[in-house]
Each structure stands twice: as structure tokens, then as C-alpha cells.
N, C-alpha and C positions, 0 to 999 in steps of 0.2 A: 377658265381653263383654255377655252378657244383663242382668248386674247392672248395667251401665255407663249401659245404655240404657232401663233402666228405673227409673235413678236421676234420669237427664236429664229423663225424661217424666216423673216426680212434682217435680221442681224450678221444669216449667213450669209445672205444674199451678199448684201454690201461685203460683207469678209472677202469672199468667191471675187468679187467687184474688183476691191483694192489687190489683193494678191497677185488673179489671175491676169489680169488686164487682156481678156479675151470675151467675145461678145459682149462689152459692154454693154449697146442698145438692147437686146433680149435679154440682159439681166437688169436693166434699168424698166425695162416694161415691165418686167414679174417684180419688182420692187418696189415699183407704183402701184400695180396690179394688189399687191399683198398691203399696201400702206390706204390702199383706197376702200377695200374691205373692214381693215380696223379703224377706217375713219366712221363707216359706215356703220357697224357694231356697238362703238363706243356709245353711242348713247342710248340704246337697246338696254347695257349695259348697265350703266350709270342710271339706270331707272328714269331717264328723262321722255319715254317717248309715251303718249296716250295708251293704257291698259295695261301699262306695268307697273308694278312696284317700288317706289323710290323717294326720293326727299319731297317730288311737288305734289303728291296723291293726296294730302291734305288741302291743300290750296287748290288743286282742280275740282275739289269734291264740295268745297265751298264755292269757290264760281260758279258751279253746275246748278247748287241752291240760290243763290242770287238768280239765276237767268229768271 
């Protein structure tokens, strides 16, 4: 849901961007700003980071028995 909504709020962004053509640079910083947080989440997300839930919990759970 966080992704959801912070996919809308960089969507305006850019809209606000092309439309207005005013502050570009401070709407290009909160564009990155917002693009650099859902880069950051995505794989929280996606179940890929250590202690979450997702496709690799099986395969870490056998390496962890291997060590």
C-alpha cells in the first residue's frame, strides 16, 4: 500500500513537472527523493532482504544448515 502511494505521489510529481515548468530542481529533488525511497522498499517488499518472508527463505534456510 506504501508502494501504491508513493508511486502516485512521484507520478504527480513529474505531471506538476511537465505542466508547470516552475521549480523544476525542487521538484526534481522530491522526485528523486520519492524514487529513491521506493528503490529502497522494493526489496523489503519483494521479500528479498534477511528476516523476511519471500521466494529466497527456503534456500537461506538450507545454506544456514549447510554452514
Amino acid at each position: 500500500m506504501l508502494m501504491l502511494a508513493l508511486l502516485l505521489a512521484l507520478l504527480v510529481v513529474l505531471v506538476v513537472m511537465l505542466v508547470t515548468r516552475r521549480h523544476i530542481g525542487r521538484l526534481g529533488s522530491l522526485a528523486t527523493l520519492i524514487a529513491g525511497i521506493m528503490l529502497a522498499l522494493w526489496p523489503i517488499d519483494s521479500g528479498l532482504m534477511p528476516g523476511s518472508k519471500g521466494p529466497l527463505e527456503g534456500d537461506r534456510a538450507t545454506i544456514a544448515r549447510n554452514r
